[in-house]
Steps between C-alpha positions, in 0.01 A plus 500: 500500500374774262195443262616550139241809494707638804835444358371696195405788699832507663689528177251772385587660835878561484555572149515842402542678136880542413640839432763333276471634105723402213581812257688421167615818302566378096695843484719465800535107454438514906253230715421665825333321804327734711344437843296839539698785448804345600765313210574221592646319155621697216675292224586491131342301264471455130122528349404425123742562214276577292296727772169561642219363321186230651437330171497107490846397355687823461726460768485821679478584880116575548430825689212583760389349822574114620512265766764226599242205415759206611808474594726161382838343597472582870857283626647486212808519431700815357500441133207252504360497147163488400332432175094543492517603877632192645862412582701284264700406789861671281659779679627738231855541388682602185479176332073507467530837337788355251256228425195703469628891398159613429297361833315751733666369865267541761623411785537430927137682569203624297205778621248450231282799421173579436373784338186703715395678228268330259540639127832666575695138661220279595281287279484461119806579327678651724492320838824479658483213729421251122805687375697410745655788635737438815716650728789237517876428509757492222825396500776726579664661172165643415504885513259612721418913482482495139158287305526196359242219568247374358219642653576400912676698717841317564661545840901381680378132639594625846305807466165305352574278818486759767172663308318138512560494841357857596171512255209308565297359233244761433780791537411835251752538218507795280670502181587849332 
């Protein structure tokens, strides 16, 4: 039986740095998942409606350099809804918006980011991760390719699915 000190060393041993990046374009309303050079993801999404910006409460996209810092809902199911990151245990349908018009639906996965650049999206006023800026799910009559969150980067619920199971915690996302 391994010491814990050895089984440490083994995990140290086979994991290697990913290749995998996340690119978001604000102009093209695109997310693209590269692993190197190659694409391997390359999907619409909708960004801020009221555009790029990294102030505290002005619901814009923030720009720059990130990280995925966690990643929430793994098994879910498609639709899941979350409110303050955890699932309400509802699965989205017409009859929550009717009730609730106005609601932000974040839903069936959530990669929550981090900004890597302190003054521009980390610390102070403009950190991204106390924002709460996410790559996540909405429901399905949202227009995607066009902006019009408020402030995360919404994604099709099968689409943030596949990307939560490709990136790693840890995985480079720039925002542009």
């Amino acid at each position: 039986m391994p010491t814990v000190k050895e089984r440490s060393a083994e995990c140290r041993t086979v994991s290697s740095p990913s290749s995998l990046r996340i690119t978001i374009s604000m102009d093209e309303q695109r997310l693209r998942l590269l692993d190197g050079d190659e694409l391997v993801m390359d999907i619409p999404v909708s960004t801020a409606g009221n555009g790029p910006g990294e102030l505290m409460g002005s619901e814009c996209t923030p720009r720059g350099r990130h990280i995925v810092r966690a990643k929430i809902g793994d098994g879910a199911p498609l639709g899941s809804v979350f409110v303050g990151r955890r699932a309400t245990g509802e699965c989205y349908h017409s009859r929550l918006r009717e009730q609730s018009p106005d609601r932000d639906w974040i839903l069936t996965r959530i990669l929550w980011l981090s900004g890597v650049e302190p003054g521009r999206n980390r610390l102070g006023n403009v950190d991204t991760m106390r924002r709460y800026i996410y790559i996540h799910g909405c429901p399905d009559d949202v227009v995607l390719g066009t902006s019009g969150s408020h402030g995360c980067v919404r994604v099709r619920n099968t689409d943030v699915v596949e990307l939560f199971e490709r990136v790693p915690v840890g995985t480079p996302v720039v925002i542009e």
